[in-house]
TORKOLVO-778121 format. One record per residue (C-alpha): x negated, y negated, z. Coordinates in steps of 0.2 Angstrom, whole numbers, plus 5000, padded with zeros to 4 digits. Layout:
<pts>
XYZ ...
</pts>
This chain:
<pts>
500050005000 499349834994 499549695004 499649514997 499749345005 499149194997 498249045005 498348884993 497248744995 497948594988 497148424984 498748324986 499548295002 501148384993 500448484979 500748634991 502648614993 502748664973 501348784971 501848884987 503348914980 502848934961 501449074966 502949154975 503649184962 502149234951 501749374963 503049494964 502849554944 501149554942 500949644959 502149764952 501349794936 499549804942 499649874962 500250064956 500250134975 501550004982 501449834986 502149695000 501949524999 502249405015 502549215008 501249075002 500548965012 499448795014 497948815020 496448685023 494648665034 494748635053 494948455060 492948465061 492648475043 493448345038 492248235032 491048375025 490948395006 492148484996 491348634993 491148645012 492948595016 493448745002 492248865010 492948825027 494748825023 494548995015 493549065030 494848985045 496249095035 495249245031 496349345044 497749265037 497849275018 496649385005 497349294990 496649114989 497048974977 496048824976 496948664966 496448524960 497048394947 496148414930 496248214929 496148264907 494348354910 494948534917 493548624913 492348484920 493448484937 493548674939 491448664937 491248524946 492748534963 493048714962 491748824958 490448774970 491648814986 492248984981 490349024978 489848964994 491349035001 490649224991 489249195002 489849265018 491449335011 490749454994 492649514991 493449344990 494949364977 495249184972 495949104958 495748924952 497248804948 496948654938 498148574927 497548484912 498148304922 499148314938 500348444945 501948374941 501748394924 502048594927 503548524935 504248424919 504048594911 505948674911 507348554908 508448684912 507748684931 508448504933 510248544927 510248714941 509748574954 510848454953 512148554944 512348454930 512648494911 511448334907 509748384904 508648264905 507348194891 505948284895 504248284884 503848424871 502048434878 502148404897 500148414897 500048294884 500748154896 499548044904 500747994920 501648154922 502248074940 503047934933 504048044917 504248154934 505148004943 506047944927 506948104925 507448144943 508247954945 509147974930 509948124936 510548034952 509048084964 508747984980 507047954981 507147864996 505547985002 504647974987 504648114971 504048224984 505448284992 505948374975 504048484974 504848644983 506348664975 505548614958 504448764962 505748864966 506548854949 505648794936 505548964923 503849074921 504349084904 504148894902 502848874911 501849004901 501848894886 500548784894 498748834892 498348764910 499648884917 499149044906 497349014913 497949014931 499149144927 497949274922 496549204935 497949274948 498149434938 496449474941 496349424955 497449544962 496649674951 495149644961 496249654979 497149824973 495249894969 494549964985 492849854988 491249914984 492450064972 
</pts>
């Protein structure tokens, strides 16, 4: 019996509210294709470095993170904005703190999360998921290429006030549930999400291996 439980480390404050639920989602068929002997999966969580680390590097503050919830979680994602340079950002923000975090822990599974430009453009991703939330037949005006966007936050912000949202605590407040229902199937059509996507697929793969096998 495999045992999965994700720790995600989010750059954003809020980032975690939609990926928490998203990789939710993501895990229970790719757990049942690859994990053959049986499978359970307790829910994603934030996780982040202890209140002493806070003003160490990145790469330190990822290494800790992973290390604080290592009794925790044995599926980590680290996140960060692509801020238009992806593969520059996973090189740059990400690498370095899952190999120093490999340095105690060899058998990390980990997988790297990095939209092209911000988060929320996986959000804008399924027009459809706005009409299930507000129950509405009005879909909103959403961009063919949600990648392509420069300010996905603000088309994010646009959309959700036309549809009557009440952003009196900021676009925020709609992360969790956006994660909760935007489609797999749209969100595969992005290249950003089919690289995360098959980063957790091995991920697991390497979990549902037996160590040193």
């Amino acid at each position: 019996m495999i045992w999965l439980c994700a720790g995600v480390y989010a750059e954003g404050p809020a980032d975690d509210r939609f990926l928490c639920n998203l990789i939710n989602r993501i895990l229970p068929p790719l757990a049942v294709e690859i994990c053959k002997g049986g499978f359970y999966i307790d829910d994603a969580r934030r996780i982040s470095e202890p209140r002493r680390m806070r003003g160490a590097s990145r790469e330190e503050r990822i290494a800790a993170a992973i290390e604080e919830s290592w009794s925790e979680c044995n599926l980590f994602v680290v996140h960060s904005d692509g801020e238009g340079a992806p593969d520059e950002v996973r090189r740059e923000r990400i690498e370095p703190g899952l190999a120093r975090a490999r340095r105690a822990r060899p058998e990390l599974a980990a997988a790297a999360c990095v939209p092209v430009r911000e988060t929320e453009a996986w959000m804008l991703a399924d027009p459809d998921a706005f009409c299930r939330i507000f129950e509405t037949d009005r879909t909103p005006l959403l961009p063919p290429d949600p990648e392509a966007e420069s300010d996905p936050k603000a088309v994010l912000e646009t959309a959700l006030c036309g549809l009557g949202a009440r952003m009196g605590r900021g676009v925020e407040e709609y992360y969790a549930v956006l994660g909760a229902e935007v489609r797999l199937g749209a969100l595969r059509r992005l290249a950003a999400f089919q690289q995360f996507d098959e980063e957790l697929r091995k991920a697991i793969a390497a979990i549902a291996t037996p160590w040193g096998a």
